[in-house]
Residue frames as a rotation matrix with the C-alpha (Angstrom) as fourth column:
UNK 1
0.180 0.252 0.951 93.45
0.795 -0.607 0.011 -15.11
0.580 0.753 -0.310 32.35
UNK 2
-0.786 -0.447 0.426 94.56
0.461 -0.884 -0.077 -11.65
0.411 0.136 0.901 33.00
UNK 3
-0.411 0.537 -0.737 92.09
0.732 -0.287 -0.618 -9.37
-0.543 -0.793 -0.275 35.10
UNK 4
0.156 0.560 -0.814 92.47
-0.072 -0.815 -0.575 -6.54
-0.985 0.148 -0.087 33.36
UNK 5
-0.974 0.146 0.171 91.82
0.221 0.480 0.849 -8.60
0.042 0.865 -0.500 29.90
UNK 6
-0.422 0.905 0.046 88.76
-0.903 -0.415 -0.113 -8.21
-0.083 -0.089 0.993 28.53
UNK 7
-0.003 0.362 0.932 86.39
-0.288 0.892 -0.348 -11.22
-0.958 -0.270 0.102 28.65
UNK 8
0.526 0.415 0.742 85.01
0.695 0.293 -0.657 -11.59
-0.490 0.861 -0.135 25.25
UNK 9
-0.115 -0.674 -0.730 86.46
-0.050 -0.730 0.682 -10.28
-0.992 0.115 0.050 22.25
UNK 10
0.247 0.213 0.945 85.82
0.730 0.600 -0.326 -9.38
-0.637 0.771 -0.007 18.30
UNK 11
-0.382 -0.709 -0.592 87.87
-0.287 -0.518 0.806 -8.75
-0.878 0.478 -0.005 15.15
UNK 12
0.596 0.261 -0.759 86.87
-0.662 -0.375 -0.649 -8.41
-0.454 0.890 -0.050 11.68
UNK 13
0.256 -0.658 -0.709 88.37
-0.658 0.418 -0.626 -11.73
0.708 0.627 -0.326 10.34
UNK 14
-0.966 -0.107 0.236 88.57
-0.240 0.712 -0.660 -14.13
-0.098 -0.694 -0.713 13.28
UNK 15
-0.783 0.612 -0.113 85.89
0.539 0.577 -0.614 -16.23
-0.311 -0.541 -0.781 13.50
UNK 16
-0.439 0.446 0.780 83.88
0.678 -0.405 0.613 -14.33
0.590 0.798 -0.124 10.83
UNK 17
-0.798 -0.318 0.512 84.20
-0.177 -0.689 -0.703 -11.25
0.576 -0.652 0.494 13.52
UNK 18
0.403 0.751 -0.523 82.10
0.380 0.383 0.842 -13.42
0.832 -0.538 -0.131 16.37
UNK 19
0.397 -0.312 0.863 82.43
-0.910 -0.254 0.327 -12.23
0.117 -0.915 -0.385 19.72
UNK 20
0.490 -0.238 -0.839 84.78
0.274 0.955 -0.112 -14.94
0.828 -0.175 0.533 21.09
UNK 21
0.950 0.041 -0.309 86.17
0.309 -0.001 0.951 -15.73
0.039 -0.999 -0.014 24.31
UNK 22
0.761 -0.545 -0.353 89.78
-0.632 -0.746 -0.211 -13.52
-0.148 0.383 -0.912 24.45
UNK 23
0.040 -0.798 0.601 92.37
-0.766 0.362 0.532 -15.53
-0.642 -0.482 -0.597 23.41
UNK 24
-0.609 -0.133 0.782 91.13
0.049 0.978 0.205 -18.00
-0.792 0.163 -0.589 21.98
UNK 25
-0.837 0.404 -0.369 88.74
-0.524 -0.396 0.754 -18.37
0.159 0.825 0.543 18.73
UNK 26
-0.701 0.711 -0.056 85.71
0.711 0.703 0.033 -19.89
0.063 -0.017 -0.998 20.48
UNK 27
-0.293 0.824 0.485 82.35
-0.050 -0.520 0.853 -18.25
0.955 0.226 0.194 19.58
UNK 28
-0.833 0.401 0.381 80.67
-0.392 0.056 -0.918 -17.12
-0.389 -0.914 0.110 23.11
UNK 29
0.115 0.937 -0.331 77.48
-0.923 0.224 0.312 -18.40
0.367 0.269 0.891 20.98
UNK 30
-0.274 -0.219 -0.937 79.24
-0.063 0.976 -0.209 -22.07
0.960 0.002 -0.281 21.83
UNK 31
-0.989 -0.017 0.148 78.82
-0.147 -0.048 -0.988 -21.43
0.023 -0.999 0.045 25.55
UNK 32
-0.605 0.754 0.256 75.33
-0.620 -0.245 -0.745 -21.00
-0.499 -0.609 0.616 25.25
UNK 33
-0.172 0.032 -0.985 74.83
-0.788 0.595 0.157 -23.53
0.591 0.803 -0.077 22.44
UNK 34
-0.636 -0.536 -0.556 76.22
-0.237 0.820 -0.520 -26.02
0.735 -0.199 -0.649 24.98
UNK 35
-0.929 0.243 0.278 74.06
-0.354 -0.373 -0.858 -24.47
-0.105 -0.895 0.433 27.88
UNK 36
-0.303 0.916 -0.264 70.73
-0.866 -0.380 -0.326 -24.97
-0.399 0.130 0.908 26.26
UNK 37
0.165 0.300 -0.940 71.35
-0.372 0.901 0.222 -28.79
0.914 0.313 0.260 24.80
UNK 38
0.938 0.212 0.273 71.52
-0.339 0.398 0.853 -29.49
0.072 -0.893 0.445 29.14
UNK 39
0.436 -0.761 -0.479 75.27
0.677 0.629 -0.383 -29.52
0.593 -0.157 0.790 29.32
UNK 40
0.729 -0.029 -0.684 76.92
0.620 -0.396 0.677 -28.17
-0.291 -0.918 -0.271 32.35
UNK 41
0.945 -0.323 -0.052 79.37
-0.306 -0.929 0.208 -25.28
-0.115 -0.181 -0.977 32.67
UNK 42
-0.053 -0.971 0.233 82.51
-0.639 0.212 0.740 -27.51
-0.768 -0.110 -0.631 33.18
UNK 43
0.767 0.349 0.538 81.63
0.223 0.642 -0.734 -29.46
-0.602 0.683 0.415 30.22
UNK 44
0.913 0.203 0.353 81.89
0.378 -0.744 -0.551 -26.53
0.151 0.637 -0.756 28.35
UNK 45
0.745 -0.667 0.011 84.54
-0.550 -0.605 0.575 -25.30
-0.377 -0.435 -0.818 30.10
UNK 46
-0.174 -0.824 0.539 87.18
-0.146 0.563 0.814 -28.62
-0.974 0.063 -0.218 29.41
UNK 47
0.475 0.262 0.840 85.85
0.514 0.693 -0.506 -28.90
-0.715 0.672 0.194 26.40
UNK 48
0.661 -0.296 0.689 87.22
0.608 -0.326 -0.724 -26.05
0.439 0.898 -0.036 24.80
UNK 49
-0.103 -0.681 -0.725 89.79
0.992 -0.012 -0.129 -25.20
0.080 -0.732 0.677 27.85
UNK 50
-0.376 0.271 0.886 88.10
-0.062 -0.962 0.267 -21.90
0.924 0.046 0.378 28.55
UNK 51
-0.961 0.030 -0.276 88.26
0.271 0.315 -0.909 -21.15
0.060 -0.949 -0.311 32.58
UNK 52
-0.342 0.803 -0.488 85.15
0.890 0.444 0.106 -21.67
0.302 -0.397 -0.867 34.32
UNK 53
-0.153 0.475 -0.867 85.19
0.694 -0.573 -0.436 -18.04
-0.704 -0.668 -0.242 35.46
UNK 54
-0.966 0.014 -0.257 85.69
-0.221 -0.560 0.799 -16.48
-0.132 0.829 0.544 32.37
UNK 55
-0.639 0.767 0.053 82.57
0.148 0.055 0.987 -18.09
0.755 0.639 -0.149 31.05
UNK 56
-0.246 0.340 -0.908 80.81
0.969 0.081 -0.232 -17.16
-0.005 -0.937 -0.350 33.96
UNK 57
-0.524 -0.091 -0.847 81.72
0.354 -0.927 -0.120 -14.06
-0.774 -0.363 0.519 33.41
UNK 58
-0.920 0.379 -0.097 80.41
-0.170 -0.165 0.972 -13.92
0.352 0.911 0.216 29.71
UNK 59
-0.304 0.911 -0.279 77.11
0.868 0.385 0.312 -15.12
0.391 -0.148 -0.908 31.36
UNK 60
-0.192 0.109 -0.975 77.19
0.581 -0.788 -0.203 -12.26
-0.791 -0.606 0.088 33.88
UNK 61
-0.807 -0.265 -0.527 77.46
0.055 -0.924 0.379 -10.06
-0.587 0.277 0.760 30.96
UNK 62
-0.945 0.326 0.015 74.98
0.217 0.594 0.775 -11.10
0.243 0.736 -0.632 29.08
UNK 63
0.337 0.892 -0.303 72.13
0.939 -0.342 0.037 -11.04
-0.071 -0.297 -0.952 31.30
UNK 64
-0.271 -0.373 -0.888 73.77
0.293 -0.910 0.293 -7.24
-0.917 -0.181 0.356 31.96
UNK 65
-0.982 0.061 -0.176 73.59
-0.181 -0.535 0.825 -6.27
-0.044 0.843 0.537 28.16
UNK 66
-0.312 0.943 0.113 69.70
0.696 0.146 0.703 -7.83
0.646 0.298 -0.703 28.08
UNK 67
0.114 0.639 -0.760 68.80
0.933 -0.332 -0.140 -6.08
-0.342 -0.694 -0.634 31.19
UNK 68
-0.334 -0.072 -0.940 69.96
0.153 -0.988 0.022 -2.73
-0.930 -0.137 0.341 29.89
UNK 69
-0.361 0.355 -0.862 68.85
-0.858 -0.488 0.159 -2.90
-0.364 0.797 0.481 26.37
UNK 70
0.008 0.523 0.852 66.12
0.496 0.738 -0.457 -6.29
-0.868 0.426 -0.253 26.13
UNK 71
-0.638 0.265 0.723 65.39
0.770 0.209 0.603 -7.35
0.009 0.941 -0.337 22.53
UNK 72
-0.675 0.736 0.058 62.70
-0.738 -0.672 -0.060 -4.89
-0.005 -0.084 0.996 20.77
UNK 73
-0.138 0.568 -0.811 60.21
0.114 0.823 0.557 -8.22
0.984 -0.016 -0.178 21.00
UNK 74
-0.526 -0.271 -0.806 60.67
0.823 0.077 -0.563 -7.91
0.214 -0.959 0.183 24.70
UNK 75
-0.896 0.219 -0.385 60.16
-0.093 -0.943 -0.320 -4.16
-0.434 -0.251 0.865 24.74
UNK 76
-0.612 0.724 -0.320 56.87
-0.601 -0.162 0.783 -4.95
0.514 0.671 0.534 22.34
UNK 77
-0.077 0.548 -0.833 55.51
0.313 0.806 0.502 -7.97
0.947 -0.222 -0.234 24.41
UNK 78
-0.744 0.138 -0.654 56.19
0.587 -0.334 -0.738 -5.68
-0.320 -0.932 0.167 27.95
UNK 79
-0.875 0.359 -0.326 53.90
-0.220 -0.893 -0.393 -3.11
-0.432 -0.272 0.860 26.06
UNK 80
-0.456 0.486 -0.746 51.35
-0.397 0.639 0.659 -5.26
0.796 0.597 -0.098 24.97
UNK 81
-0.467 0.039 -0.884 50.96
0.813 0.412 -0.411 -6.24
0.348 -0.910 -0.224 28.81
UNK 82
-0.594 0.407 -0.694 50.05
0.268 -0.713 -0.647 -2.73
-0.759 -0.571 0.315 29.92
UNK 83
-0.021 0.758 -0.651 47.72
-0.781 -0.420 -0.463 -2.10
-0.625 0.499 0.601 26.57
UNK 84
0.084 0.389 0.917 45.52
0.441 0.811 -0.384 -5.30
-0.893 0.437 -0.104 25.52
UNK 85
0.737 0.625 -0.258 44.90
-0.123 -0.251 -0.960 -3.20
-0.664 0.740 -0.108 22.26
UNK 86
0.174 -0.856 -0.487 48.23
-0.982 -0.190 -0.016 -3.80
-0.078 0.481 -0.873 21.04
UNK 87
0.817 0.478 0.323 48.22
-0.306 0.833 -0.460 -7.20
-0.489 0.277 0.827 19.72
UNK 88
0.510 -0.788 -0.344 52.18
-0.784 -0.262 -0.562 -8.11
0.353 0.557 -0.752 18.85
UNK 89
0.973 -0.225 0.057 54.02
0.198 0.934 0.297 -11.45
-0.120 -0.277 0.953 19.17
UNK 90
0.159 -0.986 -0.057 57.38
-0.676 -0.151 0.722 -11.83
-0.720 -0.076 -0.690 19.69
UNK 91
0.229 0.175 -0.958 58.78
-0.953 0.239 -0.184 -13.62
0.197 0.955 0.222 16.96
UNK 92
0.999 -0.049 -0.006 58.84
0.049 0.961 0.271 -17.52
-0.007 -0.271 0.963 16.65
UNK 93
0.358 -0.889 0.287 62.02
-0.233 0.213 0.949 -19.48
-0.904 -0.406 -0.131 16.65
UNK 94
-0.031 -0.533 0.845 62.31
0.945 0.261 0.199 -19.11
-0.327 0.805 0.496 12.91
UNK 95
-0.864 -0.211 -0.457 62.26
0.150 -0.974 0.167 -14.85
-0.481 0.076 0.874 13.16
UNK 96
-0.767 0.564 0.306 58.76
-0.011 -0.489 0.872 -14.59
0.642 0.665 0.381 11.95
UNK 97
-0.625 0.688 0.368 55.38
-0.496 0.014 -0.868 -13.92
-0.603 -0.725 0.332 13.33
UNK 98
-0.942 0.321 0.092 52.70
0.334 0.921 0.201 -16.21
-0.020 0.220 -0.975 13.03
């Protein structure tokens, strides 16, 4: 891949306009899909012939986009820490609170 390619990429009609990896029509959601059922990076990587640093890099970004703007759950569950009186759950793993 090209340097000064971007990593990740999305169009309006590809891949019902998912961020995918440039080039190619794989959903960056698959990377982390793959990450979280306890398969490894090169798995991922040969499996869908996307280099190893690219998806690296899509990781890299990632944490980057959370650190600069975290979920509002995040931002609710950091202020909830500094004032007990606030009483907010992030949401389960089916988008509601309990």
């Amino acid at each position: 891949m090209d340097e000064s390619q971007p990593i990740l990429s999305q169009t309006p009609g590809v891949v019902s306009g998912a961020v995918v990896f440039t080039g190619t029509r794989v959903p960056v959601e698959m990377l982390f899909d793959y990450l979280a059922a306890g398969e490894s990076l090169d798995c991922f990587s040969s499996a869908f012939d996307i280099p190893r640093e690219q998806a690296l890099a899509a990781i890299r970004l990632a944490g980057e986009s959370l650190r600069d703007s975290p979920p509002e759950w995040a931002v609710l569950r950091r202020r909830r820490a500094m004032s007990p009186a606030l009483r907010v759950r992030p949401p389960n793993r089916m988008g509601m609170n309990t």
